[in-house]
DRENPA-3360 file (N, C-alpha, C; in nm, 2 decimals, always signed):
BEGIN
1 = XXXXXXXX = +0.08/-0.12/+0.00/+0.00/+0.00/+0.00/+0.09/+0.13/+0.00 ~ +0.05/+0.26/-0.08/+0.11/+0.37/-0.07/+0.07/+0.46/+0.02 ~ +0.13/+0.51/+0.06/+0.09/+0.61/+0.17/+0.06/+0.77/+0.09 ~ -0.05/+0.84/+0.09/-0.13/+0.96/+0.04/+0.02/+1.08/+0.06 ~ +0.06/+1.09/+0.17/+0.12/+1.16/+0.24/+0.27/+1.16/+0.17 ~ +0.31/+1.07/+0.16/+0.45/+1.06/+0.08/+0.52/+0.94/-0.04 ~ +0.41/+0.84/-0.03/+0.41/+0.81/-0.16/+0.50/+0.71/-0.14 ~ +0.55/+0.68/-0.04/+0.60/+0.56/-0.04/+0.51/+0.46/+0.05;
9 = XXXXXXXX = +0.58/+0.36/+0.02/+0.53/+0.15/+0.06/+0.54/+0.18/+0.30 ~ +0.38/+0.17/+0.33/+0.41/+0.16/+0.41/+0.28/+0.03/+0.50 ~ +0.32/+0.01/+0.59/+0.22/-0.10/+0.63/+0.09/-0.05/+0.65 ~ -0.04/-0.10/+0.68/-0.14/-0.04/+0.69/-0.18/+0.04/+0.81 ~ -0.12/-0.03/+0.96/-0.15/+0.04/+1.08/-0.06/+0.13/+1.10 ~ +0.04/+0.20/+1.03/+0.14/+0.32/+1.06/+0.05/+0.38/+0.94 ~ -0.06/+0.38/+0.86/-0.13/+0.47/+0.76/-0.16/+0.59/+0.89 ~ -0.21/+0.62/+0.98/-0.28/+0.72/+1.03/-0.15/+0.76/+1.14;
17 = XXXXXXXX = -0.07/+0.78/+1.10/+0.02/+0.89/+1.15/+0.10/+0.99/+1.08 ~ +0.09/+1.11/+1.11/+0.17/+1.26/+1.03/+0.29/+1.21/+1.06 ~ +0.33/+1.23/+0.90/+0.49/+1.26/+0.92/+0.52/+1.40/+0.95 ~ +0.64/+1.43/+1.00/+0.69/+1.55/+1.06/+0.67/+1.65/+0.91 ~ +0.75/+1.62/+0.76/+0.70/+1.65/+0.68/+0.60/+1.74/+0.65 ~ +0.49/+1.68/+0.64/+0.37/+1.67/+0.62/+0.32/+1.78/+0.74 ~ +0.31/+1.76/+0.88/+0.32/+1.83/+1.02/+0.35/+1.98/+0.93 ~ +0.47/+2.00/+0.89/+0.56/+2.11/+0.90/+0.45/+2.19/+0.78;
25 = XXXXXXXX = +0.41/+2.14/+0.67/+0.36/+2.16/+0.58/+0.25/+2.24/+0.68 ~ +0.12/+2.13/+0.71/+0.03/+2.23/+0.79/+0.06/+2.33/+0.88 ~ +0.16/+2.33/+0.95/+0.17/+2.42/+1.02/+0.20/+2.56/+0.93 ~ +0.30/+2.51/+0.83/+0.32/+2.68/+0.78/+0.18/+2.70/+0.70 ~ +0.10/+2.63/+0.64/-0.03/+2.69/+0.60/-0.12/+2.78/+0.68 ~ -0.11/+2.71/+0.79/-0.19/+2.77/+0.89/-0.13/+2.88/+0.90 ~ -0.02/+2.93/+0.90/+0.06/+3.05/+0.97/+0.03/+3.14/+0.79 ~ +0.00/+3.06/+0.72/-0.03/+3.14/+0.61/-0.16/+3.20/+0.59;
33 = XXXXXXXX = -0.24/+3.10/+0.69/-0.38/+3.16/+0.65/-0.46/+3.27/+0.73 ~ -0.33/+3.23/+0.88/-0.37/+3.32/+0.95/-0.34/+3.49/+0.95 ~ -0.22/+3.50/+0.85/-0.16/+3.62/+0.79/-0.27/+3.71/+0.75 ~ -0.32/+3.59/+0.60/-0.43/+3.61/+0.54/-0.54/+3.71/+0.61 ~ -0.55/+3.64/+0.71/-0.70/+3.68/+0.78/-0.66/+3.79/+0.86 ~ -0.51/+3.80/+0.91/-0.53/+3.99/+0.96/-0.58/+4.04/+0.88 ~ -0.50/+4.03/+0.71/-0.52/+4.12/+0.64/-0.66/+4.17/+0.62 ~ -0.76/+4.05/+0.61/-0.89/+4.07/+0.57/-0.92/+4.17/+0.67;
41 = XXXXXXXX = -0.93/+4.16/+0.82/-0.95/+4.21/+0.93/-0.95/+4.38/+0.92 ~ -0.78/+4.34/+0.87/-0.76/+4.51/+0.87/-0.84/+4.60/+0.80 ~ -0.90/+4.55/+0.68/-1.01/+4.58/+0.56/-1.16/+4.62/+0.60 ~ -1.22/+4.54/+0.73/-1.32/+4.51/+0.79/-1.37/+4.57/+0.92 ~ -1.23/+4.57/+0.99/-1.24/+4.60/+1.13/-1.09/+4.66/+1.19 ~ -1.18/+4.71/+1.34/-1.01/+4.75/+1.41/-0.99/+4.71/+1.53 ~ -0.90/+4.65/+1.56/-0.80/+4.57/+1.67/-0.87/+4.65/+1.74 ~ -0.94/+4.63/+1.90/-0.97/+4.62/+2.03/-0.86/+4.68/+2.08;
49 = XXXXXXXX = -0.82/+4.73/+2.16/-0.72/+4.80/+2.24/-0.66/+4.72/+2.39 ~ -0.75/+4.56/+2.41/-0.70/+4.42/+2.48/-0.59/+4.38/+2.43 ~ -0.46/+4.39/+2.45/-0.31/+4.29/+2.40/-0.33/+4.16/+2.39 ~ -0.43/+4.09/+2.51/-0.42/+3.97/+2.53/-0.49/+3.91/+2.43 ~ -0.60/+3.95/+2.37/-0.71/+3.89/+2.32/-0.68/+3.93/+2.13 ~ -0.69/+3.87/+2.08/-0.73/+3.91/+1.91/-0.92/+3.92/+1.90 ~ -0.94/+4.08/+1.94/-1.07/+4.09/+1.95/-1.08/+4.19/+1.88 ~ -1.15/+4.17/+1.75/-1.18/+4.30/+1.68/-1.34/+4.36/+1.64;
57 = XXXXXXXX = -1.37/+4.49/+1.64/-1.48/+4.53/+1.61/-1.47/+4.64/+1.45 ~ -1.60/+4.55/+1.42/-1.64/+4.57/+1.28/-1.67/+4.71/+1.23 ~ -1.55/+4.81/+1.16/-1.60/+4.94/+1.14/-1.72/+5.00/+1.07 ~ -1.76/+5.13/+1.09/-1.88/+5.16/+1.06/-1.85/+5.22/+0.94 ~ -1.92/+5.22/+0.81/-1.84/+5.29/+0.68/-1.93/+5.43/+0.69 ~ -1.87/+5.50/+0.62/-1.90/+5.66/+0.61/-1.91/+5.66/+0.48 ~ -2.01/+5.73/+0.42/-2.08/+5.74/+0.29/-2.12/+5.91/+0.27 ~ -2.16/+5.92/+0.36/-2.26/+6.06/+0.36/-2.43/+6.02/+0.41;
65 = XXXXXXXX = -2.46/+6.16/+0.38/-2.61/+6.18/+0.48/-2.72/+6.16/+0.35 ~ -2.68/+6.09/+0.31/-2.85/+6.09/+0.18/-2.91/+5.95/+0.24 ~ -3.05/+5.93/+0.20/-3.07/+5.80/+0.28/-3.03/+5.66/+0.18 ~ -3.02/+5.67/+0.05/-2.95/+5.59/+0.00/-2.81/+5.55/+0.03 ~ -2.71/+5.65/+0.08/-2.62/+5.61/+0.15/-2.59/+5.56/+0.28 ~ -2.72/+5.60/+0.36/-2.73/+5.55/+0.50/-2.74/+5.42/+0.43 ~ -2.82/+5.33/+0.36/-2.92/+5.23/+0.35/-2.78/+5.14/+0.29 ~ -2.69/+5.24/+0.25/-2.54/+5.09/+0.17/-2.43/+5.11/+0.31;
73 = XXXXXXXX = -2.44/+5.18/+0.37/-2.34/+5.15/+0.52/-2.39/+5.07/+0.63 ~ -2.53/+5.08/+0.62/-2.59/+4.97/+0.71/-2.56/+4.85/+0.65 ~ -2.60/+4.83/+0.52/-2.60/+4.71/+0.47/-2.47/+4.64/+0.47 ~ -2.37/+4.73/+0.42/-2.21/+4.73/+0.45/-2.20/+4.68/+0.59 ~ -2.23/+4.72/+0.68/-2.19/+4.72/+0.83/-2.19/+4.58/+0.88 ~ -2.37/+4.52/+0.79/-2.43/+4.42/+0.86/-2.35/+4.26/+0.82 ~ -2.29/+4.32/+0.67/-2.20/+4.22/+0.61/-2.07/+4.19/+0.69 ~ -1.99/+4.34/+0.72/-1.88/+4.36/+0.81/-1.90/+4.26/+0.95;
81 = XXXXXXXX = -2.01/+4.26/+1.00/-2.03/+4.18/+1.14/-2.01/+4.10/+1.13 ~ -2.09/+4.02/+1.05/-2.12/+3.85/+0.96/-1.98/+3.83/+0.96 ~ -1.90/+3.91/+0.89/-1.73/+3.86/+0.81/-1.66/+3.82/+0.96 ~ -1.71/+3.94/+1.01/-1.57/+3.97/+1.16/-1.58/+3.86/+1.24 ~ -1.73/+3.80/+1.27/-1.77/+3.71/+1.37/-1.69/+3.59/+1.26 ~ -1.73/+3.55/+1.12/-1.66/+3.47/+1.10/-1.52/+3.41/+1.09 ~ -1.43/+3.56/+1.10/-1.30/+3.54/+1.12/-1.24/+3.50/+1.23 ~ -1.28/+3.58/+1.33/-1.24/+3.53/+1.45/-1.26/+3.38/+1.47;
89 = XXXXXXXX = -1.37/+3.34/+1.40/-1.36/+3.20/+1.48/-1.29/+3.09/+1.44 ~ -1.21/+3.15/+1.29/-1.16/+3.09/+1.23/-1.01/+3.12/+1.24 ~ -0.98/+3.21/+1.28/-0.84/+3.27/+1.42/-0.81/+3.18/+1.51 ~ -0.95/+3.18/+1.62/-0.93/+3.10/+1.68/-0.93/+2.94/+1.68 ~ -0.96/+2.90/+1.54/-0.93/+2.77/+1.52/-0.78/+2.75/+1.48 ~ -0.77/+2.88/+1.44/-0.59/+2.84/+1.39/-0.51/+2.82/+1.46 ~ -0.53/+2.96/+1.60/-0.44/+2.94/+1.68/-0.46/+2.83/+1.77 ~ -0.56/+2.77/+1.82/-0.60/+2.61/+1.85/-0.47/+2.54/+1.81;
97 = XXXXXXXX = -0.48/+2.53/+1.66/-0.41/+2.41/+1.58/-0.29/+2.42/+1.62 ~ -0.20/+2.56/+1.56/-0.12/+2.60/+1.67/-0.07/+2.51/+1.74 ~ -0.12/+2.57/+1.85/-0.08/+2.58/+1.99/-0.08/+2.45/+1.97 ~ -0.21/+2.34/+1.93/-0.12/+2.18/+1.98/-0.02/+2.13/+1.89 ~ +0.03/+2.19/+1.74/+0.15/+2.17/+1.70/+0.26/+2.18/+1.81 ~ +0.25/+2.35/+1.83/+0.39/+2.36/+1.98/+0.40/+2.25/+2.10 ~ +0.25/+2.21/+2.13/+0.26/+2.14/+2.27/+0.23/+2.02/+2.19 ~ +0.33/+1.96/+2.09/+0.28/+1.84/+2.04/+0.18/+1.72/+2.05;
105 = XXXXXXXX = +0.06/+1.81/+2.08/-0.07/+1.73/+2.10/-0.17/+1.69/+1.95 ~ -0.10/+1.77/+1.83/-0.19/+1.76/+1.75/-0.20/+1.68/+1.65 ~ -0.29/+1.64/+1.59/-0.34/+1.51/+1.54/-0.41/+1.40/+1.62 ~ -0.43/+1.45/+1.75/-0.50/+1.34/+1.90/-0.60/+1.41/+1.91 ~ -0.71/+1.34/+1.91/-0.84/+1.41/+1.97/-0.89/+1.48/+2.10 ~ -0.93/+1.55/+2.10/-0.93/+1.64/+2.27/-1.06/+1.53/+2.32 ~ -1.14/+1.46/+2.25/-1.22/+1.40/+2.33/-1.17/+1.27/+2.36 ~ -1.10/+1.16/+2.26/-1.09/+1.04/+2.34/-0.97/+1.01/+2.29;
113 = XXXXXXXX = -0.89/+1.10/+2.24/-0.73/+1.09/+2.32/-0.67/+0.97/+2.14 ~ -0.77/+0.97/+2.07/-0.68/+0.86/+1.98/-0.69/+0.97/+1.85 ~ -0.53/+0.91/+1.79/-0.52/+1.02/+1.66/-0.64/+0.98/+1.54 ~ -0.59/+1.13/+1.49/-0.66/+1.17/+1.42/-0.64/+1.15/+1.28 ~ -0.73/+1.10/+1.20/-0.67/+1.01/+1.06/-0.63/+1.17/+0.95 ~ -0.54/+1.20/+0.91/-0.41/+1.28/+0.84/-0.54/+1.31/+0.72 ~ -0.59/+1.24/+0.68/-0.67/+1.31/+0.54/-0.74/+1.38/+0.62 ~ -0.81/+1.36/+0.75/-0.87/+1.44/+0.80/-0.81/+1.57/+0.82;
121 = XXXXXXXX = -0.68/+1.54/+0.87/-0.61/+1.68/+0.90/-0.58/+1.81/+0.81 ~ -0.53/+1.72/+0.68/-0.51/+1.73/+0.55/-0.65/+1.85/+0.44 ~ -0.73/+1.74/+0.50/-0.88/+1.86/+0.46/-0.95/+1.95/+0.54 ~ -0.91/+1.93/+0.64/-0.97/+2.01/+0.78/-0.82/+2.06/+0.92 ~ -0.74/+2.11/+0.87/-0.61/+2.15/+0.93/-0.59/+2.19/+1.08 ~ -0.75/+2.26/+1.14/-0.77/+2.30/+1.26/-0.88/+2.19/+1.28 ~ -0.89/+2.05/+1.23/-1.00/+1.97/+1.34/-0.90/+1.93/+1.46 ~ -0.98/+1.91/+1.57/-0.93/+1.88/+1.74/-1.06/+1.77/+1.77;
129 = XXXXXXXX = -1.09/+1.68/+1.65/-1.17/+1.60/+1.69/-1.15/+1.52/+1.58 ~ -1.20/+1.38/+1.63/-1.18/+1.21/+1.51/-1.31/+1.24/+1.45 ~ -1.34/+1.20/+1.36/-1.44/+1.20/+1.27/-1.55/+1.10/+1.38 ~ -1.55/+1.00/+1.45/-1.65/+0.94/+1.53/-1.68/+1.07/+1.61 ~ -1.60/+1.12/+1.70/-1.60/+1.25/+1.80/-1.71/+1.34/+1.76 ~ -1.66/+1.34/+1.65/-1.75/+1.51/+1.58/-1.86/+1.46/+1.55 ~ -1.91/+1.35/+1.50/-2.02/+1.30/+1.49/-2.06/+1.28/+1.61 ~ -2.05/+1.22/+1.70/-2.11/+1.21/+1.81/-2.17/+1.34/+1.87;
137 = XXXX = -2.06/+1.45/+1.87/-2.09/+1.54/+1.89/-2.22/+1.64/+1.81 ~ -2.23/+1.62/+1.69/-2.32/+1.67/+1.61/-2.44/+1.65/+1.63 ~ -2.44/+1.52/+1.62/-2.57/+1.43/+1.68/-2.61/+1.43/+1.76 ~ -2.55/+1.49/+1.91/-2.63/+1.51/+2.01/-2.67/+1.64/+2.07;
% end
């Protein structure tokens, strides 16, 4: 059998483990995506004045006083919220992934502790859950 991951001959029960490789690969994506996503941010919103926190609020656009322009900054605004709430949560899935790259926990599931199958990782780079897990979880 070939391994997805690097293409060489390997047994079937070493199939669901990251190579370091592969590891390094996600990690710098992540660090790419999360660049990405300041940028959007910056476009969208402005950093919180908290150091601790990556908390941003969605700016208000300025148009002028006609009510056709009131009616495209609201609508603007309402989009801006939608984006911001969605970024953040996708921030904080990054830095998640992160952080269990550094404290090499990642690829192991936070709920029952067994790794995590690599295509999964591979198509979903910030999951912290086995595909049984997350189903379970969905489901209930």
């Amino acid at each position: 059998m070939l391994s997805f991951l690097s293409l060489t001959p390997m047994k079937k029960e070493s199939s669901k483990v990251l190579d370091k490789e592969t590891l390094e690969k996600i990690k710098k994506d992540l660090e790419d995506r999360k660049k990405k996503i300041l940028v959007d941010f910056g476009e969208i919103a402005k950093k919180e004045d908290n150091p601790d926190k990556d908390d941003y609020k969605a700016t208000f656009p300025e148009y002028g006083d006609k009510p056709d322009e009131n009616a495209q900054e609201i609508a603007e605004y309402t989009t801006n919220l939608a984006e911001e709430d969605m970024l953040e949560k996708t921030l904080r899935d990054i830095d998640a992934a992160l952080d269990r790259i550094k404290k090499g926990t990642y690829g192991t599931c936070k709920h029952c502790g067994k790794e995590i199958d690599p295509r999964r990782l591979l198509a979903q780079p910030t999951a912290g859950s086995c595909i049984d897990c997350k189903t379970k979880l969905q489901n209930s």
